[in-house]
BAVO-413540 format. One record per residue (C-alpha): x, y, z. Coordinates in steps of 0.5 Angstrom, whole numbers, plus 500, padded with zeros to 3 digits. Each point is the difference from the previous one (the first is absolute). Last residue first. Layout:
% BAVO-413540
XYZ/...
***
This chain:
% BAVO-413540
951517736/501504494/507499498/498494494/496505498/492499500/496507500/498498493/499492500/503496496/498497493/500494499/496499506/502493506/497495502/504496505/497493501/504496506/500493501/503496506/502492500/495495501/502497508/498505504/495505496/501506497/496505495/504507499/497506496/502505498/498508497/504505495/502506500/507499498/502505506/495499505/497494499/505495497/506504503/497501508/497492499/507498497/504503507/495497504/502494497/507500502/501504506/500495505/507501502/504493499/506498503/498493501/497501508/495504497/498494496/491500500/501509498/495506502/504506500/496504495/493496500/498496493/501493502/495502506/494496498/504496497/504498506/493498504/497497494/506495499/505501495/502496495/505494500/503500492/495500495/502507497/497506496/500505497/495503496/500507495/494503497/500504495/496507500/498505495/498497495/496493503/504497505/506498496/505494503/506499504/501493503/505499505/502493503/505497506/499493500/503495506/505497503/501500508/507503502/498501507/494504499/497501495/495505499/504505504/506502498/500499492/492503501/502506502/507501496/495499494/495505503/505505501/503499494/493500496/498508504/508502498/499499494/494504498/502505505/506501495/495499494/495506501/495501496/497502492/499493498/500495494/499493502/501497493/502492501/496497505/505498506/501493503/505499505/503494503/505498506/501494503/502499506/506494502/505505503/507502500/499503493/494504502/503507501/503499494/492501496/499507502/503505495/497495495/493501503/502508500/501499493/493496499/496505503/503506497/498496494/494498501/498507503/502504492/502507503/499507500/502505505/498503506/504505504/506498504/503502507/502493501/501500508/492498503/499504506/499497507/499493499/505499495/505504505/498495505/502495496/507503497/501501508/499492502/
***
């Protein structure tokens, strides 16, 4: 809980930008993420384009897809329910690519969905949980890699959500700037 209260207040990895392949980044968090699904029956594909060049910030990047995927893993399905957990990673023109994420798990409701990106705001207190998830993921994707997101969610058809994001970060965007 503190961890997350300090992502919130102010991102730790002091890190100017740096150039990198997205589809490669993406796959090795992927990579990282996949044991946490070996107790359960959730798939887990990513599809990247080949060649996504960007001059931004890899840390935040990571921390955006974890936070989704620890997301979804908690509350897409509930009590051991299968299902696909999917990333696809693609260009956007020349200087944006556009990642979606997505799951076909429970979804949310208007209600929850309005509020998803509050500070606090959580359907499972009562597991230990903080709310801080996807707040932190806006403050990231719209602050620090100055991109913007998008989140589509009905009961019954899972939950997607579009970031697109620049290639080049934005000046005045450093990690430790919000």
């Amino acid at each position: 809980l503190i961890q997350s209260f300090k992502q919130v207040a102010t991102y730790q990895n002091h890190t100017d930008p740096r150039v990198f392949d997205l589809g490669e980044l993406t796959e090795q968090i992927a990579k990282s993420l996949r044991p946490g699904l070996r107790k359960r029956s959730v798939t887990f594909n990513v599809t990247c384009q080949p060649n996504l060049v960007f001059n931004s910030h890899p840390g935040p990047y990571g921390q955006v897809l974890t936070n989704l995927f620890l997301n979804a893993t908690t509350h897409a399905f509930p009590d051991a329910t299968s299902g696909t957990i999917s990333i696809n990673v693609q260009a956007a023109g020349d200087d944006a690519a556009e990642v979606f994420f997505s799951d076909d798990g429970c979804g949310m409701t208007s209600d929850v969905r309005r509020k998803a990106f509050d500070p606090f705001f959580t359907t499972s207190r009562d597991q230990g949980n903080a709310g801080l998830g996807l707040h932190i993921v806006h403050s990231i994707v719209t602050t620090c890699l100055g991109g913007t997101l998008d989140l589509d969610s009905e009961p019954g058809k899972g939950t997607k959500i579009k970031l697109r994001l620049p290639r080049v970060a934005p000046d005045g965007a450093a990690p430790d700037a919000y």
